[in-house]
N, CA and C atoms of all chains as a GROMACS GRO file, in nm:
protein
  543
    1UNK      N    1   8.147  17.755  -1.546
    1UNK     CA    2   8.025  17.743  -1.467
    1UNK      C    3   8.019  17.856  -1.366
    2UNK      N    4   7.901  17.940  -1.308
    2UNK     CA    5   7.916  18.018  -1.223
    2UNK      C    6   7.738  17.980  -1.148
    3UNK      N    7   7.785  18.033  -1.016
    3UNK     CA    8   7.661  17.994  -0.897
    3UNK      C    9   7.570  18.077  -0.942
    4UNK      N   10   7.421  18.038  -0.924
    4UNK     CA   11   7.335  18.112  -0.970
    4UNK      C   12   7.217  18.036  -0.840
    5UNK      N   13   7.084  18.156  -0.799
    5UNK     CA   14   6.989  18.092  -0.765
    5UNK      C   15   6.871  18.071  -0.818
    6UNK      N   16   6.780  17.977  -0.842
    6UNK     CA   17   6.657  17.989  -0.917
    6UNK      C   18   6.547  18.075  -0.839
    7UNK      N   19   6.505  18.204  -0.912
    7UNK     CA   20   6.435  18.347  -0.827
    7UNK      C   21   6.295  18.255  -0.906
    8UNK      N   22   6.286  18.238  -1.048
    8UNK     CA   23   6.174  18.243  -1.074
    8UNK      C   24   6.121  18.134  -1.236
    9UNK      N   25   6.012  18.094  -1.228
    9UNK     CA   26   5.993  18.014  -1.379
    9UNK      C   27   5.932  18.128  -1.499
   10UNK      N   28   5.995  18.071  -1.595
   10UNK     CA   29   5.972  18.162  -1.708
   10UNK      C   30   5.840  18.068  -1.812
   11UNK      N   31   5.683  18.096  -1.820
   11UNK     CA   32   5.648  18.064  -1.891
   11UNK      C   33   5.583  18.095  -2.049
   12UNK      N   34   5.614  17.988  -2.158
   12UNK     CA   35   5.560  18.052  -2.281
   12UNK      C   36   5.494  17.955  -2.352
   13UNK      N   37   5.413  18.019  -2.400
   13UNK     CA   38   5.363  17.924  -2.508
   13UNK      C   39   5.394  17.955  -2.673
   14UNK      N   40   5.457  18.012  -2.711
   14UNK     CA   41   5.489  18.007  -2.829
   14UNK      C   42   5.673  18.012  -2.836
   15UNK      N   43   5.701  17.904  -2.899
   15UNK     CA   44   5.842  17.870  -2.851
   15UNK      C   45   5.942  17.799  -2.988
   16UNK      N   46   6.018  17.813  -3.024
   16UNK     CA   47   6.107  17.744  -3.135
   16UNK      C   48   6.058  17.612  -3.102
   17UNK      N   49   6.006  17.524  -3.169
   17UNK     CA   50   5.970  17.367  -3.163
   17UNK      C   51   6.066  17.279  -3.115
   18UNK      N   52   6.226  17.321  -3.075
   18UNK     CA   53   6.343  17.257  -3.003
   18UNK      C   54   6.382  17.282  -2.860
   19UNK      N   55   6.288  17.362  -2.819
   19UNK     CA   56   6.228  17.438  -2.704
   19UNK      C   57   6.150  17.373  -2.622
   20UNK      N   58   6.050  17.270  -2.665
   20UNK     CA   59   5.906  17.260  -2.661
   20UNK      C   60   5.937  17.138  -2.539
   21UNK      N   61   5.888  17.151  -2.415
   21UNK     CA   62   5.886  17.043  -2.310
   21UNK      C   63   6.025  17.114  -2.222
   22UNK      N   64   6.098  17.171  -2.263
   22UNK     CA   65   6.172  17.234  -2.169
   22UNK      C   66   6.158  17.340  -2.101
   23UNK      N   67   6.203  17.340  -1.935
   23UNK     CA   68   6.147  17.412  -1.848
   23UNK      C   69   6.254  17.496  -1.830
   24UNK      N   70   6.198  17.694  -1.848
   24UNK     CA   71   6.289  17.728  -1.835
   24UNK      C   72   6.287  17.842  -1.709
   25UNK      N   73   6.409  17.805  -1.650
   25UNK     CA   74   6.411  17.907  -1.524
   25UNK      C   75   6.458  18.040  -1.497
   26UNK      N   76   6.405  18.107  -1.430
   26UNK     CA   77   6.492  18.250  -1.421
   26UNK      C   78   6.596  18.226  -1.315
   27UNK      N   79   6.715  18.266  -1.359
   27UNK     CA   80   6.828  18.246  -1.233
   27UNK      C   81   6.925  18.402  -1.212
   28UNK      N   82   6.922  18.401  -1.102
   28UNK     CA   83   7.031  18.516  -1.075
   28UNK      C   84   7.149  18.455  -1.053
   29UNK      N   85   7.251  18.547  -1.073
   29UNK     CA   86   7.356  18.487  -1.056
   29UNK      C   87   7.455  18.525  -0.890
   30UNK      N   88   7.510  18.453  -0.855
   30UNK     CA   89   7.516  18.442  -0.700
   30UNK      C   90   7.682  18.411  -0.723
   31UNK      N   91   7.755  18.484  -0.569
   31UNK     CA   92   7.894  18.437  -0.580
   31UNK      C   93   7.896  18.303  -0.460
   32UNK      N   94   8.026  18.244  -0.459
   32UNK     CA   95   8.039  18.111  -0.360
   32UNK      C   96   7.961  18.097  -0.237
   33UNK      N   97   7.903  18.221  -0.177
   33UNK     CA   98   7.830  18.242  -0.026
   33UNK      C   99   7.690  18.242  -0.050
   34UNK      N  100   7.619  18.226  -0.221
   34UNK     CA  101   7.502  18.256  -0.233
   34UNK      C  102   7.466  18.400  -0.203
   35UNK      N  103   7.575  18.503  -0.220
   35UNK     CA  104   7.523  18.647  -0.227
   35UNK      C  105   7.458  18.657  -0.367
   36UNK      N  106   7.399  18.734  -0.399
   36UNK     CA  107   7.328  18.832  -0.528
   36UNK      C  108   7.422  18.882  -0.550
   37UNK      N  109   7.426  18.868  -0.700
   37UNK     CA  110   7.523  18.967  -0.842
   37UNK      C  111   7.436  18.998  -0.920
   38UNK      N  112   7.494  19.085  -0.999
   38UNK     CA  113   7.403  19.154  -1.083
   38UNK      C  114   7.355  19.109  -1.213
   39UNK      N  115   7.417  19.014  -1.246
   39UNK     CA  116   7.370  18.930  -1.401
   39UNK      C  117   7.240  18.826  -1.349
   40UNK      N  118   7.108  18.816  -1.496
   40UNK     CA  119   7.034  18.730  -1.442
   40UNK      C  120   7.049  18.649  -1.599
   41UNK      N  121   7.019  18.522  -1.565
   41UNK     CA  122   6.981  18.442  -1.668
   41UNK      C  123   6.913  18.358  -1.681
   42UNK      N  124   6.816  18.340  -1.819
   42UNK     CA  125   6.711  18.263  -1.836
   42UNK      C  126   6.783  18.115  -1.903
   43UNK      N  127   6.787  18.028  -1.796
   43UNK     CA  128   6.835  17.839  -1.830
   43UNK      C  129   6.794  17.748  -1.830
   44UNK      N  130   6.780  17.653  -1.930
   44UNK     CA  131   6.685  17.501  -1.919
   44UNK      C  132   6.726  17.450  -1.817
   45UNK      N  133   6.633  17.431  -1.738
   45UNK     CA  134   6.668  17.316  -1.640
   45UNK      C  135   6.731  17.165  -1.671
   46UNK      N  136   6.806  17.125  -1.639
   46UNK     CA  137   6.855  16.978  -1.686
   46UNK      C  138   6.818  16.861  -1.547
   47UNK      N  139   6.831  16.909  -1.417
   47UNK     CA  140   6.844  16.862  -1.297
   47UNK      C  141   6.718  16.873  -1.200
   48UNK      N  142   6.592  16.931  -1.239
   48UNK     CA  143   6.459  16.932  -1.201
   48UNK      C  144   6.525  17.009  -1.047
   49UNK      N  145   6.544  17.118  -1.078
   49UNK     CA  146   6.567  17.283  -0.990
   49UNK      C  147   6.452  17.279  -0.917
   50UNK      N  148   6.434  17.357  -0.801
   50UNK     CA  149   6.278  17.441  -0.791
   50UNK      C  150   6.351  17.574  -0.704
   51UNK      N  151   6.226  17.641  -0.747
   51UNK     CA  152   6.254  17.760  -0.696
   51UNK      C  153   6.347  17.812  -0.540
   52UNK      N  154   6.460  17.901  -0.595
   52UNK     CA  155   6.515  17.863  -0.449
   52UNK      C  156   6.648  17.797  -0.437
   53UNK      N  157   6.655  17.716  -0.536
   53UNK     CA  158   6.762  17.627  -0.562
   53UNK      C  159   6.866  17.744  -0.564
   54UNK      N  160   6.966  17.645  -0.501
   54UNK     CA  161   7.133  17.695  -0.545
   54UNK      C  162   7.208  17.601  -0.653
   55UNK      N  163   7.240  17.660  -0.761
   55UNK     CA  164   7.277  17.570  -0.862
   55UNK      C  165   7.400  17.571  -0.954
   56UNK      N  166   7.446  17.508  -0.986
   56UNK     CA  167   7.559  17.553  -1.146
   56UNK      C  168   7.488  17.582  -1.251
   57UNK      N  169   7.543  17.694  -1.310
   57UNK     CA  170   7.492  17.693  -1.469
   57UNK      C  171   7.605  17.718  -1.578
   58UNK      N  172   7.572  17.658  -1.659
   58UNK     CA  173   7.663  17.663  -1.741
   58UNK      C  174   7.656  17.695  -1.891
   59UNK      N  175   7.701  17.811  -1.973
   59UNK     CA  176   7.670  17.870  -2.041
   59UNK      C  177   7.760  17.849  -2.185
   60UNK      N  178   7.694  17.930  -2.294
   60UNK     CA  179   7.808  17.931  -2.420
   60UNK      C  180   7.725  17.762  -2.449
   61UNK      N  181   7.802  17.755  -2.565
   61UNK     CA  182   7.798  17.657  -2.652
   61UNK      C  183   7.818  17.520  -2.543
   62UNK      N  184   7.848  17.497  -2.470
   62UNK     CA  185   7.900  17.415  -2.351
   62UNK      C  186   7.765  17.379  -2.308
   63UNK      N  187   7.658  17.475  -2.333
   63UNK     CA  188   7.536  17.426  -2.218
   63UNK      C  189   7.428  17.349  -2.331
   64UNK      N  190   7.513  17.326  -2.452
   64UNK     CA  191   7.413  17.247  -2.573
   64UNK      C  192   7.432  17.087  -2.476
   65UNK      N  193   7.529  17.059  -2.406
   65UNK     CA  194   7.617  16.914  -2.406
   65UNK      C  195   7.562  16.822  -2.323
   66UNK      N  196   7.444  16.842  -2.283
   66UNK     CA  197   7.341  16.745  -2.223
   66UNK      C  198   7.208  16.683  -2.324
   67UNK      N  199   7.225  16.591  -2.256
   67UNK     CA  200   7.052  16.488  -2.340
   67UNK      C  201   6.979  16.574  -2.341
   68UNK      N  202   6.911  16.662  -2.216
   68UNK     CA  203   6.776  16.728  -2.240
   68UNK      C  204   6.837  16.856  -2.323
   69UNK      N  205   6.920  16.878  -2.328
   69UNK     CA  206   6.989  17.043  -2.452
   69UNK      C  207   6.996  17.010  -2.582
   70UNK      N  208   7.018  16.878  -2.584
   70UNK     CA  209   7.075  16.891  -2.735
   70UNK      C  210   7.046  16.961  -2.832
   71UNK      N  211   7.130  17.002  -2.964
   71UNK     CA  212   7.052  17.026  -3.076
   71UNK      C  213   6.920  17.112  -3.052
   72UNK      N  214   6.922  17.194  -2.947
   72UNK     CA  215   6.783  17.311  -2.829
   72UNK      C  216   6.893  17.476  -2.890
   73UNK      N  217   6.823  17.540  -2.895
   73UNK     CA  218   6.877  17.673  -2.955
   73UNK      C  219   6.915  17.776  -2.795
   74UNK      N  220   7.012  17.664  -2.737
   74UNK     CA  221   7.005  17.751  -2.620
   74UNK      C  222   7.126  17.810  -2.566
   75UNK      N  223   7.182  17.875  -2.474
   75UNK     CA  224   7.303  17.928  -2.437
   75UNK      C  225   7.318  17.922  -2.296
   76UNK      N  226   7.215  17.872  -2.201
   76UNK     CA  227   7.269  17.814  -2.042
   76UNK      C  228   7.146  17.693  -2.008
   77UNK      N  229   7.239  17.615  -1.935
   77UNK     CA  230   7.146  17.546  -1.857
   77UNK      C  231   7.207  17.508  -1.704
   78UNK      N  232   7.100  17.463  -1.627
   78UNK     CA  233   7.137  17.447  -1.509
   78UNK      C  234   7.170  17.308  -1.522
   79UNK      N  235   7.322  17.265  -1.448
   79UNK     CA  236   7.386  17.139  -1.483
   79UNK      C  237   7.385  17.065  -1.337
   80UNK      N  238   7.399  17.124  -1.231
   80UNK     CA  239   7.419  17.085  -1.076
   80UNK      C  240   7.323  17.135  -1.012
   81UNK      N  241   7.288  17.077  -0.860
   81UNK     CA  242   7.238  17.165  -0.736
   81UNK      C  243   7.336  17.177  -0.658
   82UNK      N  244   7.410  17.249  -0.614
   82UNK     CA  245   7.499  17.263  -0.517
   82UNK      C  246   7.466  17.213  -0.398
   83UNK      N  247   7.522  17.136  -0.335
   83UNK     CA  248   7.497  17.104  -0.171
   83UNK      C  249   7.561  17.179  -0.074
   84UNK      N  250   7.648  17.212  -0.082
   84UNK     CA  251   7.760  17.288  -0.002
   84UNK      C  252   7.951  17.323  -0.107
   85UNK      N  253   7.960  17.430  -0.070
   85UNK     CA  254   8.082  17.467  -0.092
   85UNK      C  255   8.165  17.514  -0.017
   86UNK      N  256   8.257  17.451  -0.015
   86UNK     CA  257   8.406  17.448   0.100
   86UNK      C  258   8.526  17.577   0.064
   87UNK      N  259   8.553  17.627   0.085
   87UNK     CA  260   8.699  17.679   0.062
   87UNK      C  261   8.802  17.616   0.180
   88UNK      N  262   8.908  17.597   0.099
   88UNK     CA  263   8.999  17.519   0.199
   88UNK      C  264   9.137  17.647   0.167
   89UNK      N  265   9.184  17.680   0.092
   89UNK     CA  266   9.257  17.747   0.067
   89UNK      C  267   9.285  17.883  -0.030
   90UNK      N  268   9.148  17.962   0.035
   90UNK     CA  269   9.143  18.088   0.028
   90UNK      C  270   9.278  18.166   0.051
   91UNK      N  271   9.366  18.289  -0.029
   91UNK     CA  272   9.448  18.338  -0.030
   91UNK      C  273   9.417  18.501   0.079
   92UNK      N  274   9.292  18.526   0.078
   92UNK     CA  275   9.256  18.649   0.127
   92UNK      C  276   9.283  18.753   0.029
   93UNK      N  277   9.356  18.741  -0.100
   93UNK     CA  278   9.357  18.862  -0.156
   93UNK      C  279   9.268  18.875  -0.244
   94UNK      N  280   9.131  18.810  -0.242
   94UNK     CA  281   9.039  18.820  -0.394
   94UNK      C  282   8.924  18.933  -0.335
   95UNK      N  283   9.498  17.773  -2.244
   95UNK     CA  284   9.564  17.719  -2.087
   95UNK      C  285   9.583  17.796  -1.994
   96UNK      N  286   9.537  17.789  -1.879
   96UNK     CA  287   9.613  17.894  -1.780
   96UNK      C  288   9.636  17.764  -1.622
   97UNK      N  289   9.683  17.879  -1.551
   97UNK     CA  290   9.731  17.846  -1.453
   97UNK      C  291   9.637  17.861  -1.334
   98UNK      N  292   9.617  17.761  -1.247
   98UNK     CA  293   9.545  17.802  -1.154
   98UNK      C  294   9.535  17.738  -0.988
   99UNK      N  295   9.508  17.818  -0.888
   99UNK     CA  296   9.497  17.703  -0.771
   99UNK      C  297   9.393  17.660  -0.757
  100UNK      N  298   9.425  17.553  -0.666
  100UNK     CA  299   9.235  17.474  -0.586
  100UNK      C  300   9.235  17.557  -0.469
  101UNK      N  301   9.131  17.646  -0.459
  101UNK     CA  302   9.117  17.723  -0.338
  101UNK      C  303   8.913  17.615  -0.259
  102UNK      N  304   8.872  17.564  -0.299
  102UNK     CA  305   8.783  17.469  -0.262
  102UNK      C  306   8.716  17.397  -0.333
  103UNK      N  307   8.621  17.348  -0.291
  103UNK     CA  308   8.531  17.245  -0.354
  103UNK      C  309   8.394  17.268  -0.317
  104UNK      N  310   8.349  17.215  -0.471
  104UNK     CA  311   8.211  17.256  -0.545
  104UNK      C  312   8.128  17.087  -0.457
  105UNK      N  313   8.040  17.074  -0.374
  105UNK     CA  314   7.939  16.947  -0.373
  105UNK      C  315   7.805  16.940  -0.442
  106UNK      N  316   7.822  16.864  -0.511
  106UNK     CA  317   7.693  16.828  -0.606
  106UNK      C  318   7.685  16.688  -0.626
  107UNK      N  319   7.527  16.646  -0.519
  107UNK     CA  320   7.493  16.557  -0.545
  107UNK      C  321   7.416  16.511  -0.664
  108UNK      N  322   7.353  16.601  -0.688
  108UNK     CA  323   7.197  16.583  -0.852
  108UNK      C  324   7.304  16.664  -0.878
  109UNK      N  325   7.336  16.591  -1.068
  109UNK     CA  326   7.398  16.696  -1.174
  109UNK      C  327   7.311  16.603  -1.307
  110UNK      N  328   7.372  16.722  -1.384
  110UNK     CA  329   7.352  16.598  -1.549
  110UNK      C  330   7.437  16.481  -1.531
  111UNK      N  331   7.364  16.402  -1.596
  111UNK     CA  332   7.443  16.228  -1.621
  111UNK      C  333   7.551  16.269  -1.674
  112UNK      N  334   7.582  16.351  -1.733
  112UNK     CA  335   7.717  16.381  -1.837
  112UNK      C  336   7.829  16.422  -1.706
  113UNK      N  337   7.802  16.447  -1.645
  113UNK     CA  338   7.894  16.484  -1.497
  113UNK      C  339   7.925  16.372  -1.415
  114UNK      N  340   7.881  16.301  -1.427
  114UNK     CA  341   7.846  16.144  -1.319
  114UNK      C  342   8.015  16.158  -1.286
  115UNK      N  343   8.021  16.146  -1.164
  115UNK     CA  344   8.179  16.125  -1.094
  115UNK      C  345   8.278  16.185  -1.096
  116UNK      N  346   8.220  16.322  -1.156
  116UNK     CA  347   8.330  16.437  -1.177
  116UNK      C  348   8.322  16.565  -1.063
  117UNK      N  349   8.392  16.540  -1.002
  117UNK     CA  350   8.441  16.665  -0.918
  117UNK      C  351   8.463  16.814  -1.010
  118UNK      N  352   8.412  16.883  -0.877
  118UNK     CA  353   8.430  17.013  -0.924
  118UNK      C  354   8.468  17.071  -0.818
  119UNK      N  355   8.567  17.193  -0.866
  119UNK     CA  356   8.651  17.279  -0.768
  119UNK      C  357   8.654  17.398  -0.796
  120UNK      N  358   8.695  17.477  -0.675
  120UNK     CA  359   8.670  17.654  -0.725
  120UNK      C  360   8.814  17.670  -0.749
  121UNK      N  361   8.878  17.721  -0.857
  121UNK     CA  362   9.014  17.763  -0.889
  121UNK      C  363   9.011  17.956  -0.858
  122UNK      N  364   9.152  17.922  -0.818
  122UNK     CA  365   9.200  18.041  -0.824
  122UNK      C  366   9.304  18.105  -0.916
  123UNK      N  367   9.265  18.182  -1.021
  123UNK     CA  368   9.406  18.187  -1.148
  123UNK      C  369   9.497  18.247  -1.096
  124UNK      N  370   9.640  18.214  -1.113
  124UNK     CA  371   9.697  18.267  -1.081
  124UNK      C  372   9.847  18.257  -1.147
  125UNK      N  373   9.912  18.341  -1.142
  125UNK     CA  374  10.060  18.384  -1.219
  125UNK      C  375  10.153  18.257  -1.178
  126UNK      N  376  10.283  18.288  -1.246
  126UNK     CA  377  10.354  18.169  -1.196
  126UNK      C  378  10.450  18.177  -1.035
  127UNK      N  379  10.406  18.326  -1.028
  127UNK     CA  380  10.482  18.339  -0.865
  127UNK      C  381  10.368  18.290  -0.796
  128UNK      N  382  10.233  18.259  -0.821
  128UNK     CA  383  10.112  18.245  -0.736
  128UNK      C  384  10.024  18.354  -0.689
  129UNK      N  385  10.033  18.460  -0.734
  129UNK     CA  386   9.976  18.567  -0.754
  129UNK      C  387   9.848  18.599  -0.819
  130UNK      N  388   9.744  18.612  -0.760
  130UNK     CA  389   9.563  18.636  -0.764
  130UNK      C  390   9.575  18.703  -0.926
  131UNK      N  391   9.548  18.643  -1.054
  131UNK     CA  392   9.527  18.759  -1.138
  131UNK      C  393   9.418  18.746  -1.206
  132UNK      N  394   9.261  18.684  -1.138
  132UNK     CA  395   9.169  18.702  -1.204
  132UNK      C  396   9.074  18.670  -1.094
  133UNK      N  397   8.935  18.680  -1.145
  133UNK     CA  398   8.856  18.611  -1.040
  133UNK      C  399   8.814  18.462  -1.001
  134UNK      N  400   8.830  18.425  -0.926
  134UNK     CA  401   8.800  18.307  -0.893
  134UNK      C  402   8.652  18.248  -1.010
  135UNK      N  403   8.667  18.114  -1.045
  135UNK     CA  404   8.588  18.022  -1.149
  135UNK      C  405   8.546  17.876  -1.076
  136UNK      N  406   8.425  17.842  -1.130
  136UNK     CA  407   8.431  17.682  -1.096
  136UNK      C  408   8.458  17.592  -1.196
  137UNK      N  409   8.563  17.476  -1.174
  137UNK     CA  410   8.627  17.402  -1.260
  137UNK      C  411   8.587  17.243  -1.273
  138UNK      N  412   8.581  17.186  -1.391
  138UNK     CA  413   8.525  17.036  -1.315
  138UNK      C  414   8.682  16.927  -1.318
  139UNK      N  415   8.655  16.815  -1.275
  139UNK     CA  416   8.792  16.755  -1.276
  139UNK      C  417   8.796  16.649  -1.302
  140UNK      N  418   8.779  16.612  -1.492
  140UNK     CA  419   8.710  16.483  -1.546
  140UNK      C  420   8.769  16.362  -1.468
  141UNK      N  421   8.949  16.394  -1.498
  141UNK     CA  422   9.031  16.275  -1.486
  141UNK      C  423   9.074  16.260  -1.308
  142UNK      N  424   9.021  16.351  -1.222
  142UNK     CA  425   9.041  16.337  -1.131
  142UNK      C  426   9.214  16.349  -1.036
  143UNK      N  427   9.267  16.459  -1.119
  143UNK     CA  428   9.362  16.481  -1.124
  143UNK      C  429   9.416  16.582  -0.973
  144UNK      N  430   9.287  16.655  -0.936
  144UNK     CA  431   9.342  16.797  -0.849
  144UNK      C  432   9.296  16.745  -0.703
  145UNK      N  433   9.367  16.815  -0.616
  145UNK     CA  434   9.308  16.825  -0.458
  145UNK      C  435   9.325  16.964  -0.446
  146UNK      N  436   9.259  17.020  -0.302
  146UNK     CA  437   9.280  17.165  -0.231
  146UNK      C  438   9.416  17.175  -0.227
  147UNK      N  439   9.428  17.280  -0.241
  147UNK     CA  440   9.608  17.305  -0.221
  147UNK      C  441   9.651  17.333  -0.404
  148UNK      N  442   9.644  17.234  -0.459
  148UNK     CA  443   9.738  17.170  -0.581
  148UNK      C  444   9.735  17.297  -0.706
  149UNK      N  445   9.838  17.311  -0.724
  149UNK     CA  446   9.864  17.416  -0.848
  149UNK      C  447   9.788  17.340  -0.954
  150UNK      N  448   9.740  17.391  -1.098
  150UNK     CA  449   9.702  17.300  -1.163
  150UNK      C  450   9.654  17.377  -1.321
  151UNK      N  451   9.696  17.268  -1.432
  151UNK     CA  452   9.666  17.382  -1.553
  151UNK      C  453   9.535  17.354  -1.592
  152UNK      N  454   9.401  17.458  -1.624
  152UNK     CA  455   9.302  17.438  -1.651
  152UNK      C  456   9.240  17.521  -1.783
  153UNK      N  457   9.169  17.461  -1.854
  153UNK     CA  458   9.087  17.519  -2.035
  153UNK      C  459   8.973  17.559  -2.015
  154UNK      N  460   8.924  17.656  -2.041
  154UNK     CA  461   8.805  17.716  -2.052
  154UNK      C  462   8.710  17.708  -2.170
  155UNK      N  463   8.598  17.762  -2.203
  155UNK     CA  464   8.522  17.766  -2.302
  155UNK      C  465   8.480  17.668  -2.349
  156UNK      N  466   8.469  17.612  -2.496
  156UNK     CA  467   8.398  17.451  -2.523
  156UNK      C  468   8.535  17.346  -2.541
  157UNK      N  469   8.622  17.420  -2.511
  157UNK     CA  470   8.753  17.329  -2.515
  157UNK      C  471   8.768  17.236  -2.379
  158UNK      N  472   8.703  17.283  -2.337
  158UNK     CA  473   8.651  17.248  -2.180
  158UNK      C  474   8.615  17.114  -2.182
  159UNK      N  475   8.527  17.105  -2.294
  159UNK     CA  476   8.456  16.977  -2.305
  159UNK      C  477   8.495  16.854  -2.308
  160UNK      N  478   8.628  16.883  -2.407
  160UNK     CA  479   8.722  16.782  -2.497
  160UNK      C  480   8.821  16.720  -2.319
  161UNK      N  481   8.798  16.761  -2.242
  161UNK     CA  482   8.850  16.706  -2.123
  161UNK      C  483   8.825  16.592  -2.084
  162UNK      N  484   8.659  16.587  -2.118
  162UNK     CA  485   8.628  16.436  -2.068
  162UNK      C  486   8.614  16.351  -2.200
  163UNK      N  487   8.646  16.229  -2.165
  163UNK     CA  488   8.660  16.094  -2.274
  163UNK      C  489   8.570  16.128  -2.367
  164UNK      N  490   8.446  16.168  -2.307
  164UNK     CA  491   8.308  16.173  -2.407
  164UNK      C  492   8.324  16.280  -2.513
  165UNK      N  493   8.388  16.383  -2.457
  165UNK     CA  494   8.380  16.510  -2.543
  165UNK      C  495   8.266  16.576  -2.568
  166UNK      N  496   8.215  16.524  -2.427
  166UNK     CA  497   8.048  16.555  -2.439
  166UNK      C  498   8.004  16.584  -2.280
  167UNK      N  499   8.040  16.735  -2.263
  167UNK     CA  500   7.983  16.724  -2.096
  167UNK      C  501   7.920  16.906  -2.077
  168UNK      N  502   7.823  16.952  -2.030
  168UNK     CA  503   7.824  17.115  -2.024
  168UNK      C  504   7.910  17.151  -1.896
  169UNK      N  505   8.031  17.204  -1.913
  169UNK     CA  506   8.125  17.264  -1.837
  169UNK      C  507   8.168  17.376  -1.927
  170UNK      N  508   8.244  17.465  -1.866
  170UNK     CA  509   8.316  17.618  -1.888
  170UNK      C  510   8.474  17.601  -1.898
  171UNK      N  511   8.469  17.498  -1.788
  171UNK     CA  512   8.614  17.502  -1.737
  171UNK      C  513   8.685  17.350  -1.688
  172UNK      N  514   8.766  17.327  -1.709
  172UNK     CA  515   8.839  17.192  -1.672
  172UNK      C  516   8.977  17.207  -1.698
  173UNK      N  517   8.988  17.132  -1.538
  173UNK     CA  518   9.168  17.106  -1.491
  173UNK      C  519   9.197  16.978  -1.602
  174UNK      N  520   9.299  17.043  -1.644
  174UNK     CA  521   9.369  16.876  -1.717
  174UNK      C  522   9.535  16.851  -1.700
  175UNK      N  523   9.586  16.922  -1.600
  175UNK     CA  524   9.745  16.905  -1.570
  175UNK      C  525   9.737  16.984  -1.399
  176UNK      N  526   9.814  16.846  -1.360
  176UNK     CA  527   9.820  16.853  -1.247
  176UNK      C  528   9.957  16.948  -1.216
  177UNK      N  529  10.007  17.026  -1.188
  177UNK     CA  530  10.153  17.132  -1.235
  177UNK      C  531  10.279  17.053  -1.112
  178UNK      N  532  10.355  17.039  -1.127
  178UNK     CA  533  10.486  16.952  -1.017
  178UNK      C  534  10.528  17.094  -0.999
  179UNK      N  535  10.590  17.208  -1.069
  179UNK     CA  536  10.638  17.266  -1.070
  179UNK      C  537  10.680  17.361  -1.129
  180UNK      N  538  10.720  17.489  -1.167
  180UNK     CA  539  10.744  17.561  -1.275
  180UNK      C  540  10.876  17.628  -1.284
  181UNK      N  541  10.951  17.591  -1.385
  181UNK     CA  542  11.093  17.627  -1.401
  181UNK      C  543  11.102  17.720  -1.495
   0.00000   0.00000   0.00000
């Protein structure tokens, strides 16, 4: 899973029919502080996101493994909203 | 398999139902002296096995999955050995 924020909605109307009712979001991908990285990715929402959101996403074959993914021709979806993230035992050398 | 620490914790109240009661933590991989050798990941923790601090062995990719009972969850990553020690 890696942090991502929802920048933006992606809409289409012509779509693989396993597609069809799923909302899909544009997400950047963000490290533990909610900074900007340079990867973006387009993910079904699973958790009703909105724009803005700080979220998990989770990618690869792994992001088929929800009710609203199933058997969906897809490769990320957003699985969490993050509320807060703690470090308790940061090493300082990363 | 690799090796890794709990350097914090992931809060998520709204997730998928397939997550319901599973903690998630940020690992840190690391060697068996404890030594940084990758970048930090977020991990989930079906069986509820890890705290901050705790060394711990964790699976990546869709093997990930097979962690929880269901064999049915979207994760990357999951702790499934809590480590006592390494000899």
């Amino acid at each position: 899973m890696i942090f991502a924020r929802v920048i933006g909605t992606v809409v289409s109307s012509q779509k693989d029919p396993n597609l069809s009712g799923k909302k899909l979001l544009l997400c950047r991908e963000v490290d533990h502080e909610g900074k900007p990285l340079k990867s973006y990715h387009v993910a079904v929402d699973a958790v009703q996101a909105g724009e803005g959101s700080f979220v998990l996403l989770s990618y690869g074959s792994s992001a088929r493994m929800t009710e609203e993914t199933k058997n969906a021709p897809i490769d990320a979806v957003i699985m969490a909203i993050v509320d807060d993230v703690q470090i308790t035992h940061w090493s300082g050398d990363e | 398999m690799k090796l890794g620490r709990v350097v914090g914790v992931v809060w998520a109240s709204r997730k998928v139902k397939e997550m319901d009661g599973c903690r998630m933590y940020i690992l840190q991989p690391v060697s068996s002296e404890g030594v940084s050798t990758e970048l930090p990941l977020v991990a989930a923790d079906p069986k509820g096995l890890a705290a901050p601090g705790d060394t711990v062995v964790y699976v990546t990719s869709t093997d990930a999955t097979q962690a929880f009972d269901s064999g049915y969850a979207p994760v990357n990553a999951s702790i499934v050995e809590l480590v006592d020690g390494i000899s």
